[in-house]
C-alpha positions in Angstrom: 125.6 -209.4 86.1 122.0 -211.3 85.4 122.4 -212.9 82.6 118.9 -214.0 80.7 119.8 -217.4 80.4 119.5 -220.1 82.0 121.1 -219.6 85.5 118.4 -216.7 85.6 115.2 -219.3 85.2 116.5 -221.5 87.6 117.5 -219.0 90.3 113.8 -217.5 89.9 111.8 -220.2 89.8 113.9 -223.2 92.4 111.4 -222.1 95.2 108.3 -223.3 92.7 109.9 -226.8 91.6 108.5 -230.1 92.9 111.6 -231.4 95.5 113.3 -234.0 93.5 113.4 -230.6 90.4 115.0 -228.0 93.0 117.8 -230.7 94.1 119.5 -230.7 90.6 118.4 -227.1 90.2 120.2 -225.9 93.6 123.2 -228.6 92.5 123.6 -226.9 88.8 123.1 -223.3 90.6 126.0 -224.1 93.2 128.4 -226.2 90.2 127.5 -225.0 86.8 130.9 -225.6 85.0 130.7 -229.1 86.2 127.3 -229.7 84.4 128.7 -228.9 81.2 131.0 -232.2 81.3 127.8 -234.2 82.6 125.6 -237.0 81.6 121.8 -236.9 82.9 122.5 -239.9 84.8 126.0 -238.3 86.4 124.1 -235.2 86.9 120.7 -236.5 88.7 123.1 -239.2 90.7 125.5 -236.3 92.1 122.1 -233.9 92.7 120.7 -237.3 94.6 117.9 -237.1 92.5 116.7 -239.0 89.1 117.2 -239.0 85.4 113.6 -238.0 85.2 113.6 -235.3 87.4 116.3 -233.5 85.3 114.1 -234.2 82.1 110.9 -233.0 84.2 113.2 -229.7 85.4 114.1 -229.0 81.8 110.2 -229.0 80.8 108.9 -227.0 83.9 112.0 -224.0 82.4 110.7 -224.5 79.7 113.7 -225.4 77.6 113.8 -227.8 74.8 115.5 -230.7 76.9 119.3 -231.2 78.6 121.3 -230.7 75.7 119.7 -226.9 75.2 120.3 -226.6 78.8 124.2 -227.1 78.8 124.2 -224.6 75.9 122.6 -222.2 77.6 124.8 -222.8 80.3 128.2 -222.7 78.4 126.9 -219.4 77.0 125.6 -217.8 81.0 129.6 -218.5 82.1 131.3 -217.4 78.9 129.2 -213.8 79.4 129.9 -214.4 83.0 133.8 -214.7 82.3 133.5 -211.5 80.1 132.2 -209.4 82.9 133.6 -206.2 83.2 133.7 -202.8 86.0 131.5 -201.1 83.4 127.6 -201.2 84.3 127.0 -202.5 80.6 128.7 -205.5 80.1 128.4 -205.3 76.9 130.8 -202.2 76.6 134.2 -203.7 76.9 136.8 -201.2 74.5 139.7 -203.4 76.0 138.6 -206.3 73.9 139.2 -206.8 70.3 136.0 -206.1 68.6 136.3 -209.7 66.4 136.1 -211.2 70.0 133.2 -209.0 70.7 131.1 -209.7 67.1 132.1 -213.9 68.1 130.6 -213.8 71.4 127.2 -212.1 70.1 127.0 -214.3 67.4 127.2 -217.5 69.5 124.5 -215.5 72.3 122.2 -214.8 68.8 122.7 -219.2 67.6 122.1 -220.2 71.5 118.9 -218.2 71.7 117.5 -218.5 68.3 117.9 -222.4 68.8 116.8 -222.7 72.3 113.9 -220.9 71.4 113.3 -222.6 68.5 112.9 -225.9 69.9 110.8 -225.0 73.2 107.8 -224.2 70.5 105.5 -226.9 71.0 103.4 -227.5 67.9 100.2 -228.0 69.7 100.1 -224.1 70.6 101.3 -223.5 67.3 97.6 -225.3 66.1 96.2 -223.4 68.7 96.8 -220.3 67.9 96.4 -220.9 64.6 92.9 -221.8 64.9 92.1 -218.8 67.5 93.9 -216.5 64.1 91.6 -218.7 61.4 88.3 -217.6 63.4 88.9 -214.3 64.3 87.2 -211.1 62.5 90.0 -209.0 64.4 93.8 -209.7 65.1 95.4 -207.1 67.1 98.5 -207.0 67.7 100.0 -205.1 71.1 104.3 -204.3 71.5 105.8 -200.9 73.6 109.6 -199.9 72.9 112.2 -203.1 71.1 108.8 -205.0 71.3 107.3 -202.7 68.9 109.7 -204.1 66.1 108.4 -207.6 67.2 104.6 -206.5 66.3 105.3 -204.7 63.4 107.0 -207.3 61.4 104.5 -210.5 62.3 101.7 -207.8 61.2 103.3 -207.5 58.4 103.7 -211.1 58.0 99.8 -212.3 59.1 98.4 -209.6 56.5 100.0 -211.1 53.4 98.8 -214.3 54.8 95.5 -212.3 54.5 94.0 -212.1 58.1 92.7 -209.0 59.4 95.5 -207.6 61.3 96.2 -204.4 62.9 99.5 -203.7 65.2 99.5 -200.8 67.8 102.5 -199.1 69.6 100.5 -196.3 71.1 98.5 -197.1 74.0 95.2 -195.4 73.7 95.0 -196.3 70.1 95.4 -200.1 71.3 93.1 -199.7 74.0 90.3 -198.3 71.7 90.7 -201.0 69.2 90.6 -203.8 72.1 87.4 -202.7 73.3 86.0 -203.6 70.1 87.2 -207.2 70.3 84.7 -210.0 70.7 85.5 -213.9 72.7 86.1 -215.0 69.1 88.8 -212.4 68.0 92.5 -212.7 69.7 95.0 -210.9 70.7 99.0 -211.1 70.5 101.3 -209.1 73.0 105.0 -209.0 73.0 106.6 -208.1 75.9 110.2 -210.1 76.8 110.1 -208.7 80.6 106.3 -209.2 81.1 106.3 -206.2 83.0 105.9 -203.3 81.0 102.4 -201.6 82.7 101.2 -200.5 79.1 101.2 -204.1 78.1 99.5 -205.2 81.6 97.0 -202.8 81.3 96.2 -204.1 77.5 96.7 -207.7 79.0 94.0 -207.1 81.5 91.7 -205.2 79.1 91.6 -208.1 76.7 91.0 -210.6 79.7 88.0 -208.5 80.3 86.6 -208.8 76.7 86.6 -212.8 77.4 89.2 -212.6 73.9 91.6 -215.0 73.5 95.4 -213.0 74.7 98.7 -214.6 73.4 102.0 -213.7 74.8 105.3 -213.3 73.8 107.6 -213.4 76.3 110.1 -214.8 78.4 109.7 -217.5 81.1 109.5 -217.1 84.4 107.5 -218.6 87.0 106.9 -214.7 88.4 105.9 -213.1 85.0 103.0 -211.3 85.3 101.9 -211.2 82.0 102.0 -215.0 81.5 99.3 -214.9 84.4 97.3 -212.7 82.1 97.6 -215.3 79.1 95.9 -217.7 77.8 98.7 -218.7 76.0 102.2 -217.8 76.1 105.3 -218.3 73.6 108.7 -218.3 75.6 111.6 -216.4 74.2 115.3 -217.5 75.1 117.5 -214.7 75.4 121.2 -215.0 76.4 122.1 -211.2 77.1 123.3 -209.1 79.6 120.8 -207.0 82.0 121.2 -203.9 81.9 122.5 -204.1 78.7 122.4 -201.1 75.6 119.5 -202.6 74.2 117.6 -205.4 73.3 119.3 -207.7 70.5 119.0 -211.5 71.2 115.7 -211.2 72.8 114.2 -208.9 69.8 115.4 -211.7 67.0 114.3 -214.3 69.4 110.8 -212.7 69.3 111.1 -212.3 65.7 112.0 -216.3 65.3 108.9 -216.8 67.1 106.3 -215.0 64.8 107.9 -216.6 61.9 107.8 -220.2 63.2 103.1 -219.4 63.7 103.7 -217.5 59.8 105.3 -220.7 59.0 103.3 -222.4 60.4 99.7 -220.5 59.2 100.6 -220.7 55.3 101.5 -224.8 55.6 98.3 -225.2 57.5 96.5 -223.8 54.4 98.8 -223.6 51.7 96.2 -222.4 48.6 95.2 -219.5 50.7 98.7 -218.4 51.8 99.9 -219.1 47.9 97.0 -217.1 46.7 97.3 -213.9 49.2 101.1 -214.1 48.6 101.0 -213.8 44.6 98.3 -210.9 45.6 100.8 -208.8 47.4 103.2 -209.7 45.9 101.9 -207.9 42.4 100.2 -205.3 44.5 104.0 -204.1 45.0 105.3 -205.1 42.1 105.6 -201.9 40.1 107.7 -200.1 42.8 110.9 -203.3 42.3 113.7 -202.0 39.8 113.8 -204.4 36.6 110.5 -206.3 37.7 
């Protein structure tokens, strides 16, 4: 079972990591219980490497530093442990379902927080900026992803920016070629390999528009090639699993951290287009 976690970054990307990196990679890969009771310095001593090549390993996966990384660890063996002969691991009638609902919850806190703290701020100004100057949003998500793009639409157009979300290809496709270098676009894709969402990545490229990813990391993710800016989602879940949960509230965590981030960054005009909604709807509440 692949677990989405972080066993899976570093077993994808330990061919692309500067030496000193893949030795504590390969030495977590081949003794990942024994990580968990580690320090930094016990760790980079036994992988006969150095403290700052474990803190330089956690910043090329793209994870918030070594604490996130034993967390995300603990949570790879425990799903590990919980393996079972069905093809979804997730399926396991056997087990009492309170055992079931505890593991999930811990997967959602790992990712949520592991996700949470790789945001770096400066992308957040970034894109905040690129979404401040731009006469068109669009925003691009196929499938779970589709939930992902649907709610930060919602979210950027009571901030008052001129938004539009798309599910259906040739509808997004039209709308991009309208896009101008000074507009963006946002595509959610956790896998970075659904075609519709390569084929909109590439279409944007051509239109010299800004294109912002949300995704997961991986050194071989082809959509992060097409970005000019990428997100990273944590997701600690099974593959194949009976659909996406961790990943999708992940995703979601991430849209509301740049919402969060938009209405501080100008607070009268998110106050203002907030009370404007707000009232717009405020008819159809019961007892308002």
């Amino acid at each position: 079972m692949t677990i989405s976690g972080v066993l899976e970054r570093l077993e994808s990307n330990v061919d692309q990591l500067a030496e000193s990196e893949a030795r504590v990679a390969r030495w977590i890969l081949a003794h990942p219980q024994e990580v968990l009771g580690l320090s930094v310095r016990e760790l980079a001593r036994r992988a006969d490497s150095s403290q700052a090549a474990v803190t330089r390993l956690c910043r090329s996966l793209q994870i918030g530093g070594y604490h996130t990384l034993k967390v995300l660890l603990a949570a790879d063996l425990v799903r590990q442990e919980n393996d079972t002969v069905y093809e979804y691991a997730e399926i396991r009638p056997e087990t009492p379902f309170e055992s079931i609902l505890k593991g999930f919850a811990q997967g959602v806190q790992t990712s949520l927080r592991a996700t949470l703290e790789g945001l770096s701020e400066d992308h957040l100004a970034v894109v905040s900026e690129w979404i401040r100057g731009a006469s068109r949003v669009l925003i691009y998500g196929v499938g779970a992803s589709a939930v992902v793009a649907d709610d930060l639409s919602q979210k950027l157009m009571r901030l008052g920016y001129p938004v539009n979300h798309y599910t259906d290809y040739h509808l997004a496709a039209m709308a991009t070629a309208l896009l101008e270098p000074h507009d963006l676009a946002i595509v959610i894709s956790f896998s970075g390999e659904t075609e519709e969402v390569l084929e909109l990545a590439a279409l944007v490229k051509s239109r010299g528009t800004p294109l912002v990813a949300i995704t997961q990391f991986r050194k071989k993710n082809p959509l992060i090639d097409q970005a000019r800016l990428a997100f990273f989602v944590t997701a600690v879940e099974p593959t194949p699993r009976i659909g996406a949960t961790t990943s999708i509230l992940a995703s979601l965590a991430v849209g509301d951290a740049l919402a969060l981030y938009l209405a501080n960054r100008d607070a009268a005009r998110a106050y203002r287009h907030l009370k404007n909604t707000e009232e717009a709807i405020k008819s159809h509440r019961r007892g308002s």
